[in-house]
C-alpha positions as CSV (number, residue, x, y, z in Angstrom):
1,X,0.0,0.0,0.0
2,X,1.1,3.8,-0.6
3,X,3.2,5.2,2.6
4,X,2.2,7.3,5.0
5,X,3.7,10.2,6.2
6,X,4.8,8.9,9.4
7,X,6.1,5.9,7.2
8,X,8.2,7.8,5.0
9,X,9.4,9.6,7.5
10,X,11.2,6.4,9.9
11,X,13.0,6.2,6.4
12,X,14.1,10.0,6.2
13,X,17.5,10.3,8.4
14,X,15.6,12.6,10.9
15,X,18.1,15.7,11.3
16,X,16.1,18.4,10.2
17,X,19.0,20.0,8.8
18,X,16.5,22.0,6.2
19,X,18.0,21.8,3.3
20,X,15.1,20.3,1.5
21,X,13.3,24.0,2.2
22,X,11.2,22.2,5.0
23,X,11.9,23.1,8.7
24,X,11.9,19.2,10.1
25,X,11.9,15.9,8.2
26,X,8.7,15.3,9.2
27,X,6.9,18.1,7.3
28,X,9.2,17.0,4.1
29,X,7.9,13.9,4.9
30,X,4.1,15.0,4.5
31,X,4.5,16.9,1.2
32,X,6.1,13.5,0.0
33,X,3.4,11.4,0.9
34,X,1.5,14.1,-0.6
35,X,3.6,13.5,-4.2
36,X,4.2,17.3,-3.4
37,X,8.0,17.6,-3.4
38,X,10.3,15.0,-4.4
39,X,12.8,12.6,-2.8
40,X,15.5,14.2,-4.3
41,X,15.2,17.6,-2.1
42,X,16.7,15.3,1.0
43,X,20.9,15.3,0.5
44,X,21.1,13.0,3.4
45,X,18.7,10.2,2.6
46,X,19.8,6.4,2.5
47,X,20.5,4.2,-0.6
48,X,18.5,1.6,1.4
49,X,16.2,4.0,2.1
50,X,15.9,5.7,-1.2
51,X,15.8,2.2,-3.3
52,X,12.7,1.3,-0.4
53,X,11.2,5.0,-1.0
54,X,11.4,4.4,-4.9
55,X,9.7,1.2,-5.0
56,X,6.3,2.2,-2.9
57,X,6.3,5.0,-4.8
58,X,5.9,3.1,-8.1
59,X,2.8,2.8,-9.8
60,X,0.7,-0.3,-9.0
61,X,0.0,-1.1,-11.8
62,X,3.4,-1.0,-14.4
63,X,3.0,1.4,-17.8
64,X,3.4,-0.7,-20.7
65,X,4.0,1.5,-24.3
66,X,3.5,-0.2,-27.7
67,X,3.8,0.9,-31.3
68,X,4.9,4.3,-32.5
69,X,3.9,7.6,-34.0
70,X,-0.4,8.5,-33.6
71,X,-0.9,5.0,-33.1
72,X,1.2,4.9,-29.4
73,X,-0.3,2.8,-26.8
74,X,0.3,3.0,-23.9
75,X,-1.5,1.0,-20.9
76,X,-1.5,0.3,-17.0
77,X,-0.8,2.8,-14.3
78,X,-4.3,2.7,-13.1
79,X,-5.6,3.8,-9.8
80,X,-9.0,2.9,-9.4
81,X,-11.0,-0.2,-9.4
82,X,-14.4,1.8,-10.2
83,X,-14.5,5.0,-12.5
84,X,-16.6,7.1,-9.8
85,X,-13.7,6.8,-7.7
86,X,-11.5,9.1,-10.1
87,X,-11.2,7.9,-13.8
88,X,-9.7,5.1,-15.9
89,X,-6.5,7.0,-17.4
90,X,-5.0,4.7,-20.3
91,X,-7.8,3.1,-22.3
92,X,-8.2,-0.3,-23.6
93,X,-6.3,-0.9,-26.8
94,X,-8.2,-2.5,-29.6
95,X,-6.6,-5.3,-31.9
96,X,-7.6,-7.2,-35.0
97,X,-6.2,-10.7,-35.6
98,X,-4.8,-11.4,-39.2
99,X,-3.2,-15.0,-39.6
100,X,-0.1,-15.0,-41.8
101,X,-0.9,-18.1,-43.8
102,X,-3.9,-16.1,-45.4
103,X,-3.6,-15.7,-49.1
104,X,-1.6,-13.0,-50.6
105,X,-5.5,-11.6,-51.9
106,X,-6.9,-12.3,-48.6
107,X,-4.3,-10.7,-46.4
108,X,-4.4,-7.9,-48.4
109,X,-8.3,-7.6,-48.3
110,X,-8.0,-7.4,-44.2
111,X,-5.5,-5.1,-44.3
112,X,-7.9,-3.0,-46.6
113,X,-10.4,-3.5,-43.5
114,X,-8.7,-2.3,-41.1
115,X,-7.4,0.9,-42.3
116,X,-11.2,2.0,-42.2
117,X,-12.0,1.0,-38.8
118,X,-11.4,4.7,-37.8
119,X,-14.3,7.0,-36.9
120,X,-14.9,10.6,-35.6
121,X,-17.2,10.9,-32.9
122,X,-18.2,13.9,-30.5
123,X,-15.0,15.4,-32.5
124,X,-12.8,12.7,-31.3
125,X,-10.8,10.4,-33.2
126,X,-11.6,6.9,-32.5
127,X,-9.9,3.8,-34.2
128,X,-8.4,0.3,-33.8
129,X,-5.1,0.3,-32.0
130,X,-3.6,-2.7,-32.5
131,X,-3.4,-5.9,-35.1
132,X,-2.1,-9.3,-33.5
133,X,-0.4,-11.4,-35.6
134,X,-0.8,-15.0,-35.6
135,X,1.9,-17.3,-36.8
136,X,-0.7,-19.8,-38.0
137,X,1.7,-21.0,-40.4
138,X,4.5,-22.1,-37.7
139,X,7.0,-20.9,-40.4
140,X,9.3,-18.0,-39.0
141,X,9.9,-17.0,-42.6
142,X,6.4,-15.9,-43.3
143,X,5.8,-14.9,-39.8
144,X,8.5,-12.1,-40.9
145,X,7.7,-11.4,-44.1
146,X,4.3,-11.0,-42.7
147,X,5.4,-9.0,-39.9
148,X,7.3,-6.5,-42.5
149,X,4.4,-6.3,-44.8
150,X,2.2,-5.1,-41.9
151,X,4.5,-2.2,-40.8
152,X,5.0,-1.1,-44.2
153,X,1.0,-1.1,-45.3
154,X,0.2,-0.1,-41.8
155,X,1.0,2.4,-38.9
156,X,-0.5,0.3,-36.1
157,X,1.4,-1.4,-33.1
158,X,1.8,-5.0,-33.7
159,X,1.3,-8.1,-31.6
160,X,3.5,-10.9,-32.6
161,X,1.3,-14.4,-31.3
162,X,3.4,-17.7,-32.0
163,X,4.3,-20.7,-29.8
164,X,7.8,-20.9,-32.1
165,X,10.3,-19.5,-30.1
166,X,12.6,-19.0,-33.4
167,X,9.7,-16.7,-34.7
168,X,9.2,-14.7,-32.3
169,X,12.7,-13.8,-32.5
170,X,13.0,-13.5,-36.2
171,X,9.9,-11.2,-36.6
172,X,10.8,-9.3,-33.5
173,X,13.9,-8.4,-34.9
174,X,13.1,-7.4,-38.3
175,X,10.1,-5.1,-36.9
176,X,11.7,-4.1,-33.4
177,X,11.5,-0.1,-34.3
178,X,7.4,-0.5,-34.5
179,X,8.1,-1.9,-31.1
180,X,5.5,-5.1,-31.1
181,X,4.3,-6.7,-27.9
182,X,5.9,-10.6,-28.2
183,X,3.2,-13.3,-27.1
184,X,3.9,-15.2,-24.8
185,X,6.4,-16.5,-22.2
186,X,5.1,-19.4,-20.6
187,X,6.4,-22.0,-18.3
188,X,8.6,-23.6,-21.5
189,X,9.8,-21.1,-23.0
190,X,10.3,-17.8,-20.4
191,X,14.3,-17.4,-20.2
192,X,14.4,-17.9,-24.0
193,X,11.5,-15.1,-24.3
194,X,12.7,-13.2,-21.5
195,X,16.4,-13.0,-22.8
196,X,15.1,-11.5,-26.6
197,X,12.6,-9.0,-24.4
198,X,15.8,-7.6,-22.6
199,X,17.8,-7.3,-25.5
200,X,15.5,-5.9,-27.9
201,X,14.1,-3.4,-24.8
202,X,10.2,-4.8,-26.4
203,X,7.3,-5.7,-24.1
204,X,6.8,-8.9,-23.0
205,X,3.2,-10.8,-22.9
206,X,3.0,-13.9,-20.2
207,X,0.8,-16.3,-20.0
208,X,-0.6,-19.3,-17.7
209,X,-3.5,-20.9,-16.4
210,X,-3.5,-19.7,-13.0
211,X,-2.4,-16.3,-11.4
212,X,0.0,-18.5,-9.2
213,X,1.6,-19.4,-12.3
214,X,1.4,-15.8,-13.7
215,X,3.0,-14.0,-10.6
216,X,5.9,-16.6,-10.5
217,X,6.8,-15.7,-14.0
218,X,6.2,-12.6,-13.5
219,X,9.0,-12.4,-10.7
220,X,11.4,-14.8,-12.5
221,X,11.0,-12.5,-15.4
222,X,12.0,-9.4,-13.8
223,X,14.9,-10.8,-12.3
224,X,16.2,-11.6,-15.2
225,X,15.3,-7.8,-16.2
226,X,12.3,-7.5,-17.9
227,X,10.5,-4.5,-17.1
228,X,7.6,-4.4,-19.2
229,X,5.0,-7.5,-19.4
230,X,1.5,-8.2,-19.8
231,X,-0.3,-10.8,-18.2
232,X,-2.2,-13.3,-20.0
233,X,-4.5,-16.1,-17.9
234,X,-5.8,-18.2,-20.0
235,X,-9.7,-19.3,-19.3
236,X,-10.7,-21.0,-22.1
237,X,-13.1,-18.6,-23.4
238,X,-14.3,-19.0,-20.3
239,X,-16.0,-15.4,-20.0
240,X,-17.5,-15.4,-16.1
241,X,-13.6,-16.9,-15.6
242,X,-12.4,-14.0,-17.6
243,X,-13.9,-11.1,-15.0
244,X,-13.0,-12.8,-12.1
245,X,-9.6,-13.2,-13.4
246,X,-9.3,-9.4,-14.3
247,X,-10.9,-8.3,-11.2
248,X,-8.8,-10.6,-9.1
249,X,-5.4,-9.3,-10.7
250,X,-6.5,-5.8,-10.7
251,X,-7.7,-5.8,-7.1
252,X,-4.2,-7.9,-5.8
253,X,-2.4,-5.1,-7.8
254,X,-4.7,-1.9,-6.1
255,X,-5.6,-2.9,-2.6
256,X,-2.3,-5.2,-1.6
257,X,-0.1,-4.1,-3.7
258,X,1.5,-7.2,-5.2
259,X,3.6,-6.6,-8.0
260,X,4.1,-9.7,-9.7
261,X,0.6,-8.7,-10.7
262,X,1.1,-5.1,-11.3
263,X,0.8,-5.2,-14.7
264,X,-1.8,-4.4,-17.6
265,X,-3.9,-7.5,-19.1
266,X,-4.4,-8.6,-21.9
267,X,-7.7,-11.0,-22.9
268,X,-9.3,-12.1,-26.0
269,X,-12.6,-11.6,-26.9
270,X,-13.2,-14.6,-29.7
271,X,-16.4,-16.3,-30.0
272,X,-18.5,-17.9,-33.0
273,X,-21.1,-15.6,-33.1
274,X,-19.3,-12.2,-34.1
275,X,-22.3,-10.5,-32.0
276,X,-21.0,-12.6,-29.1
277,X,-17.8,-11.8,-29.8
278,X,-18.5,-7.6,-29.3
279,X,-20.3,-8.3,-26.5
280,X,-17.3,-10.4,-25.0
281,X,-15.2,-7.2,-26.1
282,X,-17.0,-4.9,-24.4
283,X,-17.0,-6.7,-21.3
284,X,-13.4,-6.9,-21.1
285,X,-12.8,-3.6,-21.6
286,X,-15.4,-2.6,-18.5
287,X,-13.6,-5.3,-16.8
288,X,-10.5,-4.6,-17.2
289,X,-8.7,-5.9,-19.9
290,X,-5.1,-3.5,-21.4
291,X,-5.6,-5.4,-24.5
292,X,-8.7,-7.0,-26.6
293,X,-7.9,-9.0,-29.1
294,X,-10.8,-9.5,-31.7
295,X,-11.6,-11.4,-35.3
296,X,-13.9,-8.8,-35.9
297,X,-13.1,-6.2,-38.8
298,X,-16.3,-4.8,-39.9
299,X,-17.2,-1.4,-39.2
300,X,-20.6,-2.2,-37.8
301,X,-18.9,-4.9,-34.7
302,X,-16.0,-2.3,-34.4
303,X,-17.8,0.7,-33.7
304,X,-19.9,0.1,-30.8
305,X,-16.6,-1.3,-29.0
306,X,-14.9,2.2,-29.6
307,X,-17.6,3.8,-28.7
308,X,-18.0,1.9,-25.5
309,X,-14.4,2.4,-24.9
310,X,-14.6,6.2,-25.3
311,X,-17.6,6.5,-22.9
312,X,-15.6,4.3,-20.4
313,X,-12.6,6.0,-20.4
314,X,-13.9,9.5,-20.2
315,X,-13.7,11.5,-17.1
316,X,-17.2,10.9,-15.1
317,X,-16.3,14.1,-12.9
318,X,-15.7,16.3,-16.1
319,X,-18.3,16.5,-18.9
320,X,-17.0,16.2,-22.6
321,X,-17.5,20.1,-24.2
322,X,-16.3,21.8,-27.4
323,X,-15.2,25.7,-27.1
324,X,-18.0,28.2,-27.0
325,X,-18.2,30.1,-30.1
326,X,-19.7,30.6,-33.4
327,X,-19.1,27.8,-35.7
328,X,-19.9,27.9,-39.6
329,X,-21.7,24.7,-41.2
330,X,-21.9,24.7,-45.1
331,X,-20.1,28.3,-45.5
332,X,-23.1,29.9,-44.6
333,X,-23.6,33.9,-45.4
334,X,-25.4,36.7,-43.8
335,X,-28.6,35.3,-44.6
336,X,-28.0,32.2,-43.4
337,X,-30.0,30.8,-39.9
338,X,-28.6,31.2,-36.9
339,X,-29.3,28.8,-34.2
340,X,-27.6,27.8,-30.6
341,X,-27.3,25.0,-28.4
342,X,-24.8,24.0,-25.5
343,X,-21.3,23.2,-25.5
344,X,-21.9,19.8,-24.7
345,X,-20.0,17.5,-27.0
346,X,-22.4,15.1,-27.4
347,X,-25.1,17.6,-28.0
348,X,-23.2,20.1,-29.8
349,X,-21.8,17.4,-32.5
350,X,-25.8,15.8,-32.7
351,X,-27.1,19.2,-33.7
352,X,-24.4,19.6,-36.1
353,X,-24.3,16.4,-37.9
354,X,-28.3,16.8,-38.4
355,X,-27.5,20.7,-39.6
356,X,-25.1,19.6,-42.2
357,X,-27.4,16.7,-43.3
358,X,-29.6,18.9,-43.9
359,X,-27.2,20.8,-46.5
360,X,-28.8,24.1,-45.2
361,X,-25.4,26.7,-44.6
362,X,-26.4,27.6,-41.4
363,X,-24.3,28.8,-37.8
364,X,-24.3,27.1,-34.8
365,X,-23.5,29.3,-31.5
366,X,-22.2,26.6,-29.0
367,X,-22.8,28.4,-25.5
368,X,-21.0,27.9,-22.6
369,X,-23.0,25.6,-20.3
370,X,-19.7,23.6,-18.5
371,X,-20.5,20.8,-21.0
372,X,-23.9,19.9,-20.0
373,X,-26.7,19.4,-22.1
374,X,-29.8,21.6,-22.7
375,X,-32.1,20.7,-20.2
376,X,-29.0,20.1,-17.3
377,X,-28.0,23.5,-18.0
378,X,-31.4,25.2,-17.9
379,X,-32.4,23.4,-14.9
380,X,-29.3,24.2,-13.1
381,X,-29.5,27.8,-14.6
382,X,-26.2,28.2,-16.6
383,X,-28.5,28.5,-19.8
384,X,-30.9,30.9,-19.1
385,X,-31.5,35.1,-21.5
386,X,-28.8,36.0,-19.8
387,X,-26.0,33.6,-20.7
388,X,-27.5,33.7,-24.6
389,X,-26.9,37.4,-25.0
390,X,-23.6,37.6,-23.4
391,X,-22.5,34.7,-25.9
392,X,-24.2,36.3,-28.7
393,X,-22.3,39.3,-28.2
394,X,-18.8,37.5,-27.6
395,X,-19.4,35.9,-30.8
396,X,-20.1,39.0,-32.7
397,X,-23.1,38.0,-34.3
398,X,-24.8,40.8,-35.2
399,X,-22.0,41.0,-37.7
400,X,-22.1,37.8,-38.8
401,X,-25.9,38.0,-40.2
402,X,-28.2,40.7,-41.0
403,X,-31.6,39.4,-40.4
404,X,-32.5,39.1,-36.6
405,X,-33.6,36.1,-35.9
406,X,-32.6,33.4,-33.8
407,X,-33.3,29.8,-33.4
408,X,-33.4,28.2,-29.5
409,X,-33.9,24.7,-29.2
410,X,-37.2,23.5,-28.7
411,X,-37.0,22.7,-24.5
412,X,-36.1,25.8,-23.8
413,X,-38.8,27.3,-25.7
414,X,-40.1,28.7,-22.4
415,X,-37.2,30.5,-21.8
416,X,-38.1,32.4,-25.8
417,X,-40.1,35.9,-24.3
418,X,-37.7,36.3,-22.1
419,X,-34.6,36.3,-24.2
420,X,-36.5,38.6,-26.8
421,X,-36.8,41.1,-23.7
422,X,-33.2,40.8,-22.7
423,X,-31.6,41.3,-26.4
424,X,-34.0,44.6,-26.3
425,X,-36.4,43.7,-28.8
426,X,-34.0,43.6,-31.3
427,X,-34.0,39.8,-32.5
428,X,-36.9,37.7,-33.2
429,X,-37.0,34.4,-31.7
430,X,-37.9,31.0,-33.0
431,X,-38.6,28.3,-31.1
432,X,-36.9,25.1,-32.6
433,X,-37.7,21.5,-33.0
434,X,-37.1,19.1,-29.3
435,X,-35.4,16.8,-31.1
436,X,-32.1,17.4,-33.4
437,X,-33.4,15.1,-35.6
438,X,-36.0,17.1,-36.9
439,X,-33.8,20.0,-37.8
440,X,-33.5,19.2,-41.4
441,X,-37.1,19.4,-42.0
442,X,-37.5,22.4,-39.9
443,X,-34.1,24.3,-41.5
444,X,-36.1,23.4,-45.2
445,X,-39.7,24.2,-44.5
446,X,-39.6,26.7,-41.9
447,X,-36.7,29.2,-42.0
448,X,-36.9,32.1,-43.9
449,X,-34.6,35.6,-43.3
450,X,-36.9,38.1,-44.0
């Protein structure tokens, strides 16, 4: 468990000699507990003391990076077992499967696949992170030709999956600059594994079918110097296994701080039904797999894991907003409608989608609300006349258009009289549809600037 004040401070050499800018050892000690001050500040403290100082202060849960460039991953170092506590900080990575004895025509056609599976939502950036290669083929020649096409057709991180020793090394060392996660040390094979991991400096899966098995690799494993790993249990497809096995590893890492589990997980997600699969997928990532590995590659299975992944790794404490201002749809023009809603992302990026579908140039005032949503924010009253003039004016809109008209969402159509009054009679006011959905219709049959 984290140190206490009073625990650091039986380590600290207790002379109060305040050159660490504190006036006794024991108030240093507090703002250390407090990850306020470093250890560094104290001249006098112990190697002993220092290496003991070091290790509590670690994360429970080791970082793990994979891959390069926009498609970095990087997973572990979390703090919480439930998101209300704080927030999940490093979200799930996504990966594909490809099998390298597929056909020239067929390898090609996945690749093609997954290069789409890349979506904006709420004006985020969602994709697949990760494709896991699987040495189907037991050849290390085509598991590394295989490996090189991949890198050079695709920026993702790779996985390198094979239970041949030689081609794990072969692959690992022809695409160790994409820096690929090698699967998997095991009980056969984790000195040979653990010696290419150290040398190449590449993270190393491990794998076995009970966490006493995985913490005893673990800790022969980083004795012989491997830093980064990723645990593996294998349960058969097993899903009700699979939570308890990610909740068990997850709590031993959190609550008693055991670090031959401290590590991120990885679990795959593989079922007949490719509906079954997602919904294995999704699971994991609630519960609370580093890694998901996944046959599926169509954008309508893909989608609503990313999706679930976004809304799980999102800060509960801090809704998702855009910046408040005027934004253009369609290159509208001085005639063109002007409308508002809140900065709320999800809200904000519904509206627009539907504005834009409805290829009507048009401009969207997105009002400060602290990224909440209409009713949230009129309730709580940070959207009331008030808050719709002052944005109106900030965004300079009277120059912007020359009609005076301006469309509120439908509701807050109660709140319409009363913004008339406060923009001084100036601006008419239209009450909008409820829904976003019916903009369209509205935009096309009911707006007119004169």
């Amino acid at each position: 468990m984290a140190l206490t004040g009073l625990d650091i401070y039986k380590l600290l050499p207790k002379t109060n000699c305040r050159e660490c800018g504190f006036p006794t050892c024991l108030a240093f000690a507090m703002q250390l507990a407090q990850k306020k001050v470093e250890l560094t500040k104290c001249p006098y403290v112990s190697e002993a003391a220092k290496a003991q100082l070091d290790a509590a202060s670690a994360p429970p849960i080791k970082l793990v990076t994979l891959g390069e460039g926009s498609f970095k991953v990087q997973i572990g170092e979390e703090q919480v077992l439930f998101r209300h506590d704080d927030k999940f900080y490093h979200e799930t990575a996504i990966a594909v499967r490809i099998n390298d004895d597929l056909d020239d025509s067929s390898f090609n056609a996945r690749i093609e696949k997954i290069k789409k599976l890349l979506f904006q939502r709420i004006g985020f950036e969602i994709k697949v992170n990760l494709v896991a290669l699987f040495n189907k083929s037991n050849d290390a020649g085509k598991f590394t030709s295989r490996a090189k096409e991949l890198i050079s057709k695709l920026p993702h991180g790779l996985i390198l999956m094979s239970n041949n020793p030689a081609a794990l090394k072969s692959a690992a060392e022809a695409v160790k600059t994409r820096r690929p996660l090698i699967f998997a040390a095991d009980t056969s094979n984790f000195e040979t594994l653990g010696k290419l991991s150290k040398d190449l400096n590449l993270p190393l899966a491990v794998k076995g079918k009970s966490l006493d098995e995985l913490s005893n690799l673990t800790s022969k494993l980083k004795e012989m110097g491997v830093d980064e790993m990723i645990l593996s249990l294998e349960t058969d497809g097993n899903l009700l296994k699979e939570i308890e096995a990610q909740t068990l590893i997850r709590r031993a890492a959190l609550k008693k701080s055991f670090r031959p589990l401290g590590y991120p997980t990885l679990s795959f997600a593989f079922a007949p039904d490719p509906y079954a699969e997602a919904a294995n997928a999704v699971t994991s990532i609630c519960k609370y797999a580093g890694i998901v590995v996944t046959d599926l590659v169509e954008p309508h299975h893909i989608l609503p894991l990313l999706v679930a992944r976004q809304n799980i790794y999102s800060n509960p404490q801090k809704p998702i907003a855009v910046e408040p201002k005027l934004y253009p749809i369609r290159e509208p023009n001085e005639n063109s409608p002007l409308m508002f809603t809140t900065n709320f992302s999800l809200t904000y990026f519904t509206v627009e989608g539907e504005v834009d579908a409805s290829r009507v140039p048009s401009w969207i005032l997105a009002v400060d609300t602290e990224g909440l949503s209409v009713l949230t924010a009129y309730s709580g009253d940070k959207l009331n006349e008030k808050v719709v003039a002052a944005a109106m004016k900030k965004a300079d809109v009277e120059n912007k258009v020359k009609h005076r008209k301006i469309i509120i969402p439908g509701l807050v159509a109660v709140m319409s009289g009363a913004l008339e009054e406060e923009l001084g009679g100036k601006w008419k006011v239209i009450v909008g549809p409820k829904e976003a959905a019916y903009l369209p219709k509205f935009l096309k049959e009911t707006w007119r600037p004169d």
